[in-house]
N, C-alpha and C positions, 0 to 999 in steps of 0.2 A: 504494500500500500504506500502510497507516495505521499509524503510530506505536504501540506497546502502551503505556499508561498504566502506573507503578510501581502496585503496589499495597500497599496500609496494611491490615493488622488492627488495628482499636482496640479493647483490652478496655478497658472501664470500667463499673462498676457504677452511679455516678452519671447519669441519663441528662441531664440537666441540662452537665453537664461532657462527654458523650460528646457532644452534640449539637454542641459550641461545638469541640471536637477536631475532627468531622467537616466541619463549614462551612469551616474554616480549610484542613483540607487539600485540601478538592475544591476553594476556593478558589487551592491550588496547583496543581494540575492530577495531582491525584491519584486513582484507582482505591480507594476505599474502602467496606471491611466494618468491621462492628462486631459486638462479643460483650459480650453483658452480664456474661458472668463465665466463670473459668479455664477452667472445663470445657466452655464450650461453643466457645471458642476454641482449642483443642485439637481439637475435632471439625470444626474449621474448618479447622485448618491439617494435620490428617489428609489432607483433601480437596481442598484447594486450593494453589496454591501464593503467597506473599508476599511481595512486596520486602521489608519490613519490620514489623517488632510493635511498637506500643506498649502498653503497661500500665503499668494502674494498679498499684502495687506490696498496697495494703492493701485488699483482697475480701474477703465472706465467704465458708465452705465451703472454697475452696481461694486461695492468696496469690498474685499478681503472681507473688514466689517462689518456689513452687511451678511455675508457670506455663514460668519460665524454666529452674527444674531440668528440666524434662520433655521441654521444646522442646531444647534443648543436648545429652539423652541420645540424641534421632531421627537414627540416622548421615544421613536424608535433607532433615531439613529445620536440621539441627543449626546451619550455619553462617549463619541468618537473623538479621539484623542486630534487635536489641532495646534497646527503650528505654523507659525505667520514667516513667510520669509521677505527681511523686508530692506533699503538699505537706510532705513530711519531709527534701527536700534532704538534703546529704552526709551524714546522724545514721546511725546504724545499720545501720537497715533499707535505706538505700538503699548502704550500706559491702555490707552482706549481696546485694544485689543483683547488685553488682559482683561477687563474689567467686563468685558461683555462675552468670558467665555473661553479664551485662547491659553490655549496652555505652556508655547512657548513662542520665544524668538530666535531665530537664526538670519545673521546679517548677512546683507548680499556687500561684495564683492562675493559668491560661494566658491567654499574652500569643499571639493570634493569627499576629502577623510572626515574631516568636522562634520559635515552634510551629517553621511555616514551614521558619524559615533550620537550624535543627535538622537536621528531617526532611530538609532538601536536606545537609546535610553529611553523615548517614549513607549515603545514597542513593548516595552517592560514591562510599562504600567505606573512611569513616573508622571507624578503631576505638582502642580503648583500648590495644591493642597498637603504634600510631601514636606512645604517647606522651605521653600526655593523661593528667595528673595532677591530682585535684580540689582546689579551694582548702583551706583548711584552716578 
């Protein structure tokens, strides 16, 4: 019987940035989709199910933000681990992110390993609730 691969949804609207996301994590041995943007990444996790979301937090049409308010109100898919990849580190937007649901940040310029050892600490089953307070 064969092992089931985790699976990643990466929203990112850069396809350039999506693609170097995607290599990095099938490079980890990970099951990975990708959505070019909020709403079609919602139509995705309507229908499927995700070990994990990444997003970008700043999209057009509808925000990362957005994305994770919407995902957090699904009593079914509510409690899927979410992480903003963004190049605005702890500023606002990613303080906003946190507070409406996001479990983590990973800043872009993306560092492939990093990516990586990231997605393997979610994957775990670590959360914000753990403990994990962001530098200042």
């Amino acid at each position: 019987m064969a092992i089931r691969k985790q699976r990643v949804l990466v929203v990112e609207d850069q396809s350039e940035i999506r693609i170097i996301i995607e290599w990095a994590l099938r490079k980890g041995a990970y099951d990975v989709e990708s959505a070019q943007s909020a709403r079609q990444a919602l139509r995705m996790i309507e229908q499927q199910h995700f070990d994990l979301i990444l997003t970008d937090l700043a999209m057009p049409v509808m925000s990362g933000i957005e994305l994770i308010e919407q995902v957090r109100a699904n009593p079914e898919r509510g409690r899927t681990p979410i992480v903003a990849v963004t190049a605005h580190g702890w500023d606002q937007m990613a303080l906003h992110a946190r507070a409406v649901g996001c479990d983590g940040v990973i800043q872009k310029p993306i560092d492939p390993k990093a990516l990586r050892a990231e997605v393997d600490k979610y994957m775990r089953g670590w959360r914000f609730a753990d403990g994990f307070e962001p530098a200042d």
